[in-house]
N, C-alpha and C positions, 0 to 999 in steps of 0.2 A: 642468286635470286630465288628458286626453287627454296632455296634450305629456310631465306628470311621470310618466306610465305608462308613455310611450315608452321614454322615458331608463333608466326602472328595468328593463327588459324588455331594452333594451339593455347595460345593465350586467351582467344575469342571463347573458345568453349571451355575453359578453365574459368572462366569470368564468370560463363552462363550459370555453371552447374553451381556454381560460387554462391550466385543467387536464389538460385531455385532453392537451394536447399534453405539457404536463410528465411525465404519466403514461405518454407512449411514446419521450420523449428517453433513458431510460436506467432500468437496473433500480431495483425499488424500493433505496431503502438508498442509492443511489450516490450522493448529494448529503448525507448525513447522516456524523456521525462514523465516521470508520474507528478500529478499533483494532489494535495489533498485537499478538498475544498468545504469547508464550512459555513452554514447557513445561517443568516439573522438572529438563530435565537442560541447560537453558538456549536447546535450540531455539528456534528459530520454528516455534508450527505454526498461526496464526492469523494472517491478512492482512484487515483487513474481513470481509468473509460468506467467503473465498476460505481452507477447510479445508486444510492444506499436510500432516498428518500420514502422509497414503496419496502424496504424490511432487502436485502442481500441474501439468496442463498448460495450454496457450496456450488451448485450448476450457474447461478449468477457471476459469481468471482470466475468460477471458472472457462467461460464466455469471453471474461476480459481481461484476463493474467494469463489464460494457457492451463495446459494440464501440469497438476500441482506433484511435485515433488515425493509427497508424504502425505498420506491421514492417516489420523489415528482416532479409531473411534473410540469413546472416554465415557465414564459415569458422568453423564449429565451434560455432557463438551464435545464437539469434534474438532481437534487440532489440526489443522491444514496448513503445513510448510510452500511456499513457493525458494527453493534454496537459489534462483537465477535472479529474483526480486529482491532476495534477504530477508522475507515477508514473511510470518506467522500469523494468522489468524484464528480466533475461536469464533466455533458457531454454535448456538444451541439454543434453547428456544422455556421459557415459564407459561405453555399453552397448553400441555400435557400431551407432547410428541414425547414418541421412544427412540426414534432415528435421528436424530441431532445432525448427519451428515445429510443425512434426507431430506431434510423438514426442518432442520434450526437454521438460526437467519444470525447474520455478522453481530459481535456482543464485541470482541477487542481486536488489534490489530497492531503490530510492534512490526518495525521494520530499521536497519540499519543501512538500508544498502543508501549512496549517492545519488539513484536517481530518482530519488522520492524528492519533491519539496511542498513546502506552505504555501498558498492560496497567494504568500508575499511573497513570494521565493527565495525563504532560506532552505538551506540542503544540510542533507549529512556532512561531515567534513568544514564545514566552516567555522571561521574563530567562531566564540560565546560571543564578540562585540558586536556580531552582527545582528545575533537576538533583539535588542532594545531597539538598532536600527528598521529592521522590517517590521516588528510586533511591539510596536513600543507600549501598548497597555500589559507585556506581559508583566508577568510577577515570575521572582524565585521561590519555590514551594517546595520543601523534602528531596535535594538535591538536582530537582528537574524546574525546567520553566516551562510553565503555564502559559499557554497560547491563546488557548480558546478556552471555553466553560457557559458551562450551559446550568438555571436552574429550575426547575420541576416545580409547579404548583405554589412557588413562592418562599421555597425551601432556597439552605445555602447553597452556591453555586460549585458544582462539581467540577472538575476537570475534563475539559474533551479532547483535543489536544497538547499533549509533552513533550518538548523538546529534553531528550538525555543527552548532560554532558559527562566531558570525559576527557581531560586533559588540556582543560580551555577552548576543548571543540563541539562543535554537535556531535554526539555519536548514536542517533536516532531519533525515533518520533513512534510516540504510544499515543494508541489513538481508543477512545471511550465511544462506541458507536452507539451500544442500545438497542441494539433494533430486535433484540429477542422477546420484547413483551413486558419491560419493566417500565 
């Protein structure tokens, strides 16, 4: 009786510390679905919890991903890895900043990992036939399909969100933000 009270006591606070610790490795939400959310006129203005419609900076994403992996500050770019997300991001900024990690706001964003999905929810890892089923206005364009696209002043329409394939599957989503000034 003694020994199975042990174990159970032992169990209890193996569980707790289990948690706690989960609870301070990264923000709530960050192990849970991401979704990528685009707006009306095809933007991105939705990354995970990471609101992109007022311009994203490096302290923004990092608010709503957790502290990032890597940066590297770049001529003109700051590359910021999350490797738990599978998530790269470029920040930088055409307003005449010199700190691009400081001061430049989300321009691209390429991610592979599964728990990113589309606004429809397709995921990484799913056949290609699911493409046409969730996003059926997409198109196939230079090896990727076109999800979203967005265009500027009456100009042709660019690409905002890509699904990359890879073997008949999704094997991520490049994402065209914009929000540095162009």
């Amino acid at each position: 009786m003694v020994l199975a009270s042990a174990l159970s006591l032992r169990r209890t606070a193996l569980a707790a510390l289990a948690a706690a610790a989960l609870a301070c490795a990264a923000p709530a939400g960050a192990d849970a679905a991401q979704t990528i959310e685009v707006g009306r006129g095809g933007f991105v203005v939705g990354l995970g919890s990471l609101d992109i419609r007022k311009g994203a900076t490096l302290a923004d994403a990092t608010r709503a991903f957790g502290r990032p992996s890597r940066v590297s500050p770049g001529e003109d770019v700051c590359v910021v890895r999350w490797s738990r997300l599978k998530l790269v991001t470029r920040f930088t900024s055409f307003g005449g900043v010199s700190d691009f990690c400081a001061q430049g706001f989300l321009q691209t964003a390429v991610t592979h990992s599964r728990r990113w999905r589309t606004w429809k929810g397709l995921r990484v890892g799913m056949p290609t036939s699911q493409v046409r089923e969730r996003h059926p206005k997409a198109r196939f364009r230079r090896g990727r399909w076109v999800l979203a696209s967005q265009s500027v002043l009456g100009g042709s329409p660019s690409p905002t969100v890509e699904a990359m394939v890879r073997g008949g599957r999704v094997s991520g989503f490049s994402l065209w933000v914009g929000a540095a000034g162009d």
